[in-house]
C-alpha positions as a Markdown table, in Angstrom:
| # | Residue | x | y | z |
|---|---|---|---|---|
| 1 | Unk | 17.0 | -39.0 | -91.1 |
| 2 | Unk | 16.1 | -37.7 | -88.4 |
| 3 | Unk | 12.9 | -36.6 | -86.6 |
| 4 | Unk | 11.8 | -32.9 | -86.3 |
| 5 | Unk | 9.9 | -33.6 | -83.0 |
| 6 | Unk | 12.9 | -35.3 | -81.2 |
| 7 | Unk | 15.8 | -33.2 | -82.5 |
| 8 | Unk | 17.4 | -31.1 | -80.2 |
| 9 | Unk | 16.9 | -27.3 | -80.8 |
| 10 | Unk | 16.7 | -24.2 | -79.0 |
| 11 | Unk | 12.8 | -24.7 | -78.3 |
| 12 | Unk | 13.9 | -27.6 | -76.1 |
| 13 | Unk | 16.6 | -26.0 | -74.1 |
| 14 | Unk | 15.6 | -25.8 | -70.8 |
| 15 | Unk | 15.1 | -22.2 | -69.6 |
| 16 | Unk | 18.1 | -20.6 | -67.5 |
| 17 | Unk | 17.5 | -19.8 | -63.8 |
| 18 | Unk | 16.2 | -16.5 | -63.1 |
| 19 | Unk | 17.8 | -14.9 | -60.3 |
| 20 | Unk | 15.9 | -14.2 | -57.3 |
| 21 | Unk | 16.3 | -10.4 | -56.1 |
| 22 | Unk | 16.3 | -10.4 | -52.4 |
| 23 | Unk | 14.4 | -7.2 | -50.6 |
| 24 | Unk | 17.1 | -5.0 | -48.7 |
| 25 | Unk | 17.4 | -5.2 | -45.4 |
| 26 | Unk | 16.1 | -3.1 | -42.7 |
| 27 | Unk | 18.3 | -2.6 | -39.3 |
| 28 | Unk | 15.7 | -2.5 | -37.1 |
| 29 | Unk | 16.8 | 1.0 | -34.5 |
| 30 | Unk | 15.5 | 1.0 | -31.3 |
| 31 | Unk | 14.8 | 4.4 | -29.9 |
| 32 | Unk | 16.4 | 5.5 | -26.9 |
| 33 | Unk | 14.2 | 6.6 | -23.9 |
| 34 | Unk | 14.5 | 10.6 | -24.0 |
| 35 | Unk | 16.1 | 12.0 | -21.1 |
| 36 | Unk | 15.5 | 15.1 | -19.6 |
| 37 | Unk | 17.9 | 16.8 | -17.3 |
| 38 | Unk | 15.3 | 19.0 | -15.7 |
| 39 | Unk | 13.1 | 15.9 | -14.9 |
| 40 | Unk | 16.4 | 14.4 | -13.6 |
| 41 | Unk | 17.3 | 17.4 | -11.0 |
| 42 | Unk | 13.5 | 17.4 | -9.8 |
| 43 | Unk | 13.3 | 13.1 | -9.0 |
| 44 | Unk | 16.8 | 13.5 | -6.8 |
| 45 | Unk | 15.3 | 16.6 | -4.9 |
| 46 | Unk | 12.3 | 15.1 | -3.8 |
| 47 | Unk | 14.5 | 11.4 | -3.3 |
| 48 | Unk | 16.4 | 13.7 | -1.4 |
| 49 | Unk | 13.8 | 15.3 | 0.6 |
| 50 | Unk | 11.9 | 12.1 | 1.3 |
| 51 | Unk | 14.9 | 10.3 | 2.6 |
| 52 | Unk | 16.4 | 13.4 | 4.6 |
| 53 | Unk | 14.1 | 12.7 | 7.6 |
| 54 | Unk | 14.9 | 8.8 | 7.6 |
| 55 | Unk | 18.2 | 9.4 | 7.3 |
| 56 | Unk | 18.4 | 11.8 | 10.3 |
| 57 | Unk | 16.3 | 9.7 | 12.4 |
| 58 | Unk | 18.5 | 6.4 | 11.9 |
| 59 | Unk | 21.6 | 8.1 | 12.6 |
| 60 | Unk | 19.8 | 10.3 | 15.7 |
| 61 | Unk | 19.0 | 6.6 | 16.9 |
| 62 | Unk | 22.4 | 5.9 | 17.3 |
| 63 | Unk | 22.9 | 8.7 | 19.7 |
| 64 | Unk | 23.0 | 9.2 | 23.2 |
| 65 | Unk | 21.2 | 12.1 | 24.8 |
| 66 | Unk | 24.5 | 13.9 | 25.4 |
| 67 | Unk | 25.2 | 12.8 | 21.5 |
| 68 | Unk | 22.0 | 14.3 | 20.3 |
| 69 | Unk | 22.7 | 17.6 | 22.3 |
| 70 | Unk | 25.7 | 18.1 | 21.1 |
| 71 | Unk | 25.8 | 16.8 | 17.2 |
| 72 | Unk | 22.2 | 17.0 | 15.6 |
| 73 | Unk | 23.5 | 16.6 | 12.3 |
| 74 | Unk | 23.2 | 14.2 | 9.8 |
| 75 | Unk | 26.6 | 12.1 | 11.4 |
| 76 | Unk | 27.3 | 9.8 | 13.6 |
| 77 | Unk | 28.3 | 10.5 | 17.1 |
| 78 | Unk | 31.8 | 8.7 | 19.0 |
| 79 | Unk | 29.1 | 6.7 | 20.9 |
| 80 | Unk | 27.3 | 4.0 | 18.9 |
| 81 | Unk | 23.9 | 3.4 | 21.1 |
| 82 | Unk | 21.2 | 1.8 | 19.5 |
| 83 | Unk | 21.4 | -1.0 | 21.1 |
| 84 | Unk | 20.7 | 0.3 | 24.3 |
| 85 | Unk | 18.8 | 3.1 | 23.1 |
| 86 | Unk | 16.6 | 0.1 | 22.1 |
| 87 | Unk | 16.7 | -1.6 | 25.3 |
| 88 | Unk | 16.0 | 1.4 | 27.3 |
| 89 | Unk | 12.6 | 2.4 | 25.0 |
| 90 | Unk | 10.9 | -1.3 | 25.8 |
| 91 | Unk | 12.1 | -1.2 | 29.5 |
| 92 | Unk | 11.2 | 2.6 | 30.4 |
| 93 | Unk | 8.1 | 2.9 | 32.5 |
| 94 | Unk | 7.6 | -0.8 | 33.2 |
| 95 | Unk | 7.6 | -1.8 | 29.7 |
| 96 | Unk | 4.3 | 0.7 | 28.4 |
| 97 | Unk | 5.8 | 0.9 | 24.9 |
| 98 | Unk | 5.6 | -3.1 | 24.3 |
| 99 | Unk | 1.6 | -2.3 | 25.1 |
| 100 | Unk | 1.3 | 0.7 | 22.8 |
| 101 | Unk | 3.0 | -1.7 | 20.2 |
| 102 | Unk | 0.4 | -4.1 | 20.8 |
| 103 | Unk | -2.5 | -1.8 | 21.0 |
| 104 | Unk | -1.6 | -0.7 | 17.1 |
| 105 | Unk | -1.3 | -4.2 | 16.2 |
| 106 | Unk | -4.6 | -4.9 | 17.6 |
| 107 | Unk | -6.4 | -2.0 | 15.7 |
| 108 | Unk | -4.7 | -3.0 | 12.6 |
| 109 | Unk | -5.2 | -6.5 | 12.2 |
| 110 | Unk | -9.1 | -6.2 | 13.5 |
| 111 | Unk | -9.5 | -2.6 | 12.2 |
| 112 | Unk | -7.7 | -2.8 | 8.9 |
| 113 | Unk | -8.0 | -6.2 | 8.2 |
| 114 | Unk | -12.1 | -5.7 | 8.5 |
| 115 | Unk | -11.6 | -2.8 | 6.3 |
| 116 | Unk | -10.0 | -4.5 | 3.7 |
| 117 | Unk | -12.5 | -7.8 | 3.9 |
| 118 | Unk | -15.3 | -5.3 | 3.9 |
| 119 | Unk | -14.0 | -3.5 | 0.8 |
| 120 | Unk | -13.5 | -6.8 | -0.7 |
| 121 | Unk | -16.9 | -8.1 | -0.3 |
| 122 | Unk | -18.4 | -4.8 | -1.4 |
| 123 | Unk | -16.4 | -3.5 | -4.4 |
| 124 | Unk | -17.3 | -7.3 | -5.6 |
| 125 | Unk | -20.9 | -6.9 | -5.4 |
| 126 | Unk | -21.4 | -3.6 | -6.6 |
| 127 | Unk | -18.6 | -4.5 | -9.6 |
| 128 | Unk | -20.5 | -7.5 | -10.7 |
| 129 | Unk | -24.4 | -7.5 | -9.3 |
| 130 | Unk | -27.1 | -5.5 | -10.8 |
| 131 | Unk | -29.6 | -4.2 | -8.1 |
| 132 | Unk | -31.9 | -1.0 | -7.5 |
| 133 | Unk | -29.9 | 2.3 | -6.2 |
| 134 | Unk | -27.0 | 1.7 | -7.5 |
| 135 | Unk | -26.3 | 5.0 | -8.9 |
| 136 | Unk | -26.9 | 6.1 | -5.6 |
| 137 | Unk | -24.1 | 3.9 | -3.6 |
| 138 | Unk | -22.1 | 5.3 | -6.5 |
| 139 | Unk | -22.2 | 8.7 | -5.5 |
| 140 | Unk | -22.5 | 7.8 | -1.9 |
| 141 | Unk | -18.9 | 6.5 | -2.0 |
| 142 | Unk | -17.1 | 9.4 | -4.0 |
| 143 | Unk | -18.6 | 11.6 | -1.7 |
| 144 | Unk | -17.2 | 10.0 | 1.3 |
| 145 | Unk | -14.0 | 9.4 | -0.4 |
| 146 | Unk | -14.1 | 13.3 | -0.9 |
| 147 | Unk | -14.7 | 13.9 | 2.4 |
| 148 | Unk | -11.8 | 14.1 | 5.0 |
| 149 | Unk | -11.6 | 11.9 | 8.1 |
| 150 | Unk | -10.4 | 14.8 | 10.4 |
| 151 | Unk | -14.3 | 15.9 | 9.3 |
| 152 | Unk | -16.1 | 12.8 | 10.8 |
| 153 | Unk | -13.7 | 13.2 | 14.3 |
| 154 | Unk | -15.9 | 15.2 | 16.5 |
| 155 | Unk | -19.0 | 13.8 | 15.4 |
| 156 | Unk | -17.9 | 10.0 | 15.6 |
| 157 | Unk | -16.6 | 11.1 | 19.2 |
| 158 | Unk | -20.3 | 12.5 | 20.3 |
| 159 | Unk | -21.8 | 9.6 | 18.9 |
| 160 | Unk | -19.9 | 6.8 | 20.3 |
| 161 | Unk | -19.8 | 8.9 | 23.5 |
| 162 | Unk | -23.5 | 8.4 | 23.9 |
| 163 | Unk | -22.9 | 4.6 | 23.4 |
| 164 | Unk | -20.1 | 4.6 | 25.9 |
| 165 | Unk | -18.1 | 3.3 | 23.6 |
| 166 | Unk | -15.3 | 6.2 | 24.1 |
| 167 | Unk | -11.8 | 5.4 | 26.3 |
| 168 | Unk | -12.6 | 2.1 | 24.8 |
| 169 | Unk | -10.5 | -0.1 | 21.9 |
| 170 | Unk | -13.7 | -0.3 | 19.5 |
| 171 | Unk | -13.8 | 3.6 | 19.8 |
| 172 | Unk | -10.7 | 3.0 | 17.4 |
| 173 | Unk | -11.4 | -0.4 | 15.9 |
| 174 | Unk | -15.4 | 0.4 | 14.3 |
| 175 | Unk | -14.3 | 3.5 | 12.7 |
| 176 | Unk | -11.1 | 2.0 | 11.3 |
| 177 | Unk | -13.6 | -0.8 | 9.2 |
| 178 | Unk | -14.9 | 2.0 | 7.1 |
| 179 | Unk | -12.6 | 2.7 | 4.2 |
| 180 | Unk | -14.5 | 4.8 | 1.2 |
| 181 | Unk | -11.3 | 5.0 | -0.9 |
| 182 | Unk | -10.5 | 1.0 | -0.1 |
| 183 | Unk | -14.1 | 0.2 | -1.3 |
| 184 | Unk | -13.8 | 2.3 | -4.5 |
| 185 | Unk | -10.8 | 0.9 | -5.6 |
| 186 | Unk | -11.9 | -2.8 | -5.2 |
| 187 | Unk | -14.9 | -1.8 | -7.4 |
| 188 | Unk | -13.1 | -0.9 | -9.8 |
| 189 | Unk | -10.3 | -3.5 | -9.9 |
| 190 | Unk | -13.1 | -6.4 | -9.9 |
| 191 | Unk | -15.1 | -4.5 | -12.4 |
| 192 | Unk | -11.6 | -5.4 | -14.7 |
| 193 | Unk | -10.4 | -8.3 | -13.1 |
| 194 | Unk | -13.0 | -10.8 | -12.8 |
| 195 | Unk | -14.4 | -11.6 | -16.5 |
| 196 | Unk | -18.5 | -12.1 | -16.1 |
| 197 | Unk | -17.7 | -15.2 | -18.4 |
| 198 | Unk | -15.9 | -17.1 | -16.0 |
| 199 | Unk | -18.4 | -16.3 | -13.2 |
| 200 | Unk | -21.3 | -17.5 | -15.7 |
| 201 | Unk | -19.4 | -20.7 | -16.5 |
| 202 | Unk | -18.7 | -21.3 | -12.7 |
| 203 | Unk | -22.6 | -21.3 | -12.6 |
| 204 | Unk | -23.1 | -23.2 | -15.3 |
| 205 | Unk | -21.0 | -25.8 | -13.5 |
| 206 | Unk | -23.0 | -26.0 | -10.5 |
| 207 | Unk | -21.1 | -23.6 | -8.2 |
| 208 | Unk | -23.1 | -21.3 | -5.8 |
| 209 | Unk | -22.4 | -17.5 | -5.7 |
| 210 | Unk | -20.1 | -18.4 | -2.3 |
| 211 | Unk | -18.3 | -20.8 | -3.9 |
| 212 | Unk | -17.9 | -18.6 | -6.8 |
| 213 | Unk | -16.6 | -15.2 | -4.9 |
| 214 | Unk | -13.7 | -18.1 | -2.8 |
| 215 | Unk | -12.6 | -20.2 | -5.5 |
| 216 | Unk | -12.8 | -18.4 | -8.8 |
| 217 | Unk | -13.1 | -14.3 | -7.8 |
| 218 | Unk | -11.1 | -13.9 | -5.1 |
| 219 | Unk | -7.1 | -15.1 | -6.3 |
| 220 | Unk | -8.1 | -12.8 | -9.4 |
| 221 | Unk | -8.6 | -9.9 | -6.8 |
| 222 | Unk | -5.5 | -10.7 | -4.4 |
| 223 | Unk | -3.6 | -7.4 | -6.3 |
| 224 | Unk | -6.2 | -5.5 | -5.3 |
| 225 | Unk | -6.5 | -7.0 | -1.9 |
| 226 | Unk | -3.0 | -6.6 | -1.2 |
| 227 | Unk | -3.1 | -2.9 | -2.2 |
| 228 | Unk | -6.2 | -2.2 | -0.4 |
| 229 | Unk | -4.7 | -3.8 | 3.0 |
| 230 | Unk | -1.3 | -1.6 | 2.5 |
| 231 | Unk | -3.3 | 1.4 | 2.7 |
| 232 | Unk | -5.9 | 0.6 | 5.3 |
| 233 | Unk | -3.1 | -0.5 | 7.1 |
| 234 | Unk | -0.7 | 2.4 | 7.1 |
| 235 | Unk | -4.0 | 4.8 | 7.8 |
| 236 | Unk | -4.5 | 3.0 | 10.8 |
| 237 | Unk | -1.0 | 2.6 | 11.6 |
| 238 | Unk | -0.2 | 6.4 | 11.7 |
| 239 | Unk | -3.9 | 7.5 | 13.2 |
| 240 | Unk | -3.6 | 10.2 | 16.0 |
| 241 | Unk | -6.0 | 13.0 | 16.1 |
| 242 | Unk | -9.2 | 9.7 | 16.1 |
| 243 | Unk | -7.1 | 8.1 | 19.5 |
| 244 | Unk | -6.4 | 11.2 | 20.6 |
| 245 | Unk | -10.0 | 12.5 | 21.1 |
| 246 | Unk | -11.0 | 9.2 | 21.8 |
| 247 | Unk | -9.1 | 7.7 | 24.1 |
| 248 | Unk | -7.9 | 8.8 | 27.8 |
| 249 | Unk | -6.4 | 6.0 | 29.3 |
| 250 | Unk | -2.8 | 5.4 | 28.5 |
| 251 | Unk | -3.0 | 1.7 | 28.4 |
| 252 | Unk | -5.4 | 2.2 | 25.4 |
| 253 | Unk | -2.8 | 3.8 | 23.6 |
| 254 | Unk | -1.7 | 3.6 | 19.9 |
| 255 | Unk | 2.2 | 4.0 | 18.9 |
| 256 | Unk | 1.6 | 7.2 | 18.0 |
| 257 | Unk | -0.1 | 8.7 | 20.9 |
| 258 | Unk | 2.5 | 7.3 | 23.4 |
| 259 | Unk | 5.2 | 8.6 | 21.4 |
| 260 | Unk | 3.5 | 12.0 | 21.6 |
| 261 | Unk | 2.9 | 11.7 | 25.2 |
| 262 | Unk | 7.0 | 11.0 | 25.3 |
| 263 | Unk | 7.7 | 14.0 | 23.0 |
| 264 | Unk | 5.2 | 16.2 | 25.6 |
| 265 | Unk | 7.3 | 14.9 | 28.2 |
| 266 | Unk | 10.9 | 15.4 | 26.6 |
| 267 | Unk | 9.8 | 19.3 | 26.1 |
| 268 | Unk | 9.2 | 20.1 | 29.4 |
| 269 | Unk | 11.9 | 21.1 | 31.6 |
| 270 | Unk | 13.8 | 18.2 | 33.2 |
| 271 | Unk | 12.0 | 15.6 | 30.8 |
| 272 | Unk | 14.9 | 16.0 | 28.0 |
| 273 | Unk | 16.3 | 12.5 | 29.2 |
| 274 | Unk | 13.6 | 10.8 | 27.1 |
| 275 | Unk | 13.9 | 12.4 | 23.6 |
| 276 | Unk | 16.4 | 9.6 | 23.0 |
| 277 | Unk | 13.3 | 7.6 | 24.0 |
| 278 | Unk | 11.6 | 9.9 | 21.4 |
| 279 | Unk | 13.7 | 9.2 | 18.1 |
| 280 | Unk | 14.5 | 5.3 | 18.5 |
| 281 | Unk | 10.3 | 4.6 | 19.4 |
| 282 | Unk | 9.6 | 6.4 | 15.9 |
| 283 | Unk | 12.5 | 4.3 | 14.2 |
| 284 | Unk | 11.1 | 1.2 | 15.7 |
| 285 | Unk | 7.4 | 2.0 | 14.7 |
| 286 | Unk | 8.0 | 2.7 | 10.9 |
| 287 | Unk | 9.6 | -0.6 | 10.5 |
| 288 | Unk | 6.9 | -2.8 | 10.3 |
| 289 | Unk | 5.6 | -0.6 | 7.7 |
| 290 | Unk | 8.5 | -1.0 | 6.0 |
| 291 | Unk | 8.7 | -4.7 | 6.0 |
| 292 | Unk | 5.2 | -4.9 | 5.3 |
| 293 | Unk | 5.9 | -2.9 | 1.5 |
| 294 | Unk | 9.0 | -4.6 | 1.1 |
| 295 | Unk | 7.0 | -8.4 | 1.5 |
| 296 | Unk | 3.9 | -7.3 | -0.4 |
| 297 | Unk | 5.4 | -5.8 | -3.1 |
| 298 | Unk | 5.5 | -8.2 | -5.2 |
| 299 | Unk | 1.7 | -8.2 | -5.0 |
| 300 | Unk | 1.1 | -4.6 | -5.4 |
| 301 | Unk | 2.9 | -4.7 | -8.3 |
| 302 | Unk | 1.5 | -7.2 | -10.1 |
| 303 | Unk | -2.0 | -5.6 | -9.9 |
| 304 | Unk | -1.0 | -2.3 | -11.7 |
| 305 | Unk | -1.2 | -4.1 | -15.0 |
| 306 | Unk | -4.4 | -5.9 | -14.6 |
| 307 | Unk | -7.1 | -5.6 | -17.1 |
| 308 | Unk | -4.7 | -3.6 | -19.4 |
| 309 | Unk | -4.4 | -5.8 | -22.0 |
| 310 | Unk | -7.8 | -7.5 | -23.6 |
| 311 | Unk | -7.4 | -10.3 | -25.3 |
């Protein structure tokens, strides 16, 4: 006889296995980027009408001055002579274009570069130090942002011409370290860049304010450092109408007054021999520029994304 307990039954089967329903699966679609023709045709004109004059002014380089008399097309001519267009520009009139090149340089690297160290040191102090009047430097710099620089010509001129500062390189170099719009930009950049936690626990460690702004707030600002010097520099790069009421002496001269003095010259009769001169001097003088984008880059770049995300 056996037990009730122990025989096998129904009760004691073990329960079958229960299948397990699996959720259907979603193909994940990515959306295309829309694309719009009109958007299309209006980019290539205005690539087309940026590039037009670079394109005509490297081929007009190429040219002699018969060349550019008798093809001033967008073409090359039989004669290829940049090479001695070249040569001709940094020999003719003993060499004056080699000084107007390193007149610019000069105002750049004192004038911009103060520019940029200036707007530096400010935008970080106003972005991260409390003080009385601040409002007030606020407005102070959107209204000289608003203001144009053509504006502050003559009287910069009259006042530097009662310091006898005028025909001199600081007539240039002082008004160039003044950059409103290089200023407000840092400002703001540092207000986003430089979290006010890491400057406390920089203090905290013992670090003085110096030793604070070198080592800890200024690699976070080198995007906005880099993009600050790339337009101080190409405003002071391409300034006329300041060197042209300030300065009288060619020697003193930027790129971009000589080259004007050379046009001047090239439109008067029996002076056409130099608008060769002319077009290869303006080729040479926007390549720095262009090498100077093309090496920063990188930097600029990486700054446009800053403070973006929060974490």
């Amino acid at each position: 006889m056996t037990d009730a307990t122990t025989a096998p039954g129904p009760a004691t089967r073990p329960p079958a296995a229960v299948p397990r329903l699996r959720a259907p699966s979603r193909r994940v679609t990515r959306r295309r980027p829309r694309r719009s023709v009109t958007l299309t045709v209006v980019t290539g004109v205005v690539l087309l009408y940026s590039l037009a004059p670079l394109v005509w002014l490297l081929l007009s380089a190429t040219k002699t001055q018969a060349g550019l008399a008798d093809s001033f097309g967008l073409w090359f001519d039989g004669e290829f002579a940049l090479w001695d267009n070249i040569t001709e520009t940094f020999a003719y009139q003993d060499g004056v274009f080699v000084r107007w090149l390193l007149n610019t340089l000069l105002y750049v690297v004192v004038g911009a570069g103060g520019a940029t160290l200036l707007a530096v040191l400010g935008g970080y102090a106003l972005a991260k130090f409390d003080f009385p009047g601040k409002r007030g430097v606020f407005a102070v710099v959107i209204g000289a942002v608003a203001v144009p620089t053509t504006a502050l010509a003559v009287p910069t001129f009259l006042m530097f011409s009662e310091l006898g500062l005028t025909d001199t390189p600081w007539a240039i170099i002082v008004p160039s370290l003044i950059s409103p719009f290089g200023l407000y930009l840092m400002w703001v950049f540092a207000s986003e860049a430089i979290p006010t936690e890491l400057m406390e626990a920089a203090r905290v460690d013992g670090a003085g304010e110096l030793r604070t702004f070198f080592q800890v707030a200024l690699p976070l600002l080198a995007p906005g450092t880099v993009t600050v010097l790339l337009f101080t520099t190409v405003a002071t790069w391409n300034n006329y109408f300041l060197p042209l009421i300030m300065l009288k002496d060619p020697d003193w001269y930027p790129l971009t007054l000589g080259l004007d003095a050379w046009n001047k010259q090239a439109s008067t009769a029996g002076g056409e021999a130099v608008f060769n001169l002319v077009v290869t001097g303006s080729l040479l003088t926007i390549v720095p520029l262009i090498a100077a984008f093309l090496l920063l880059q990188k930097y600029w770049r990486s700054g446009l994304s800053a403070g973006s995300v929060k974490e």
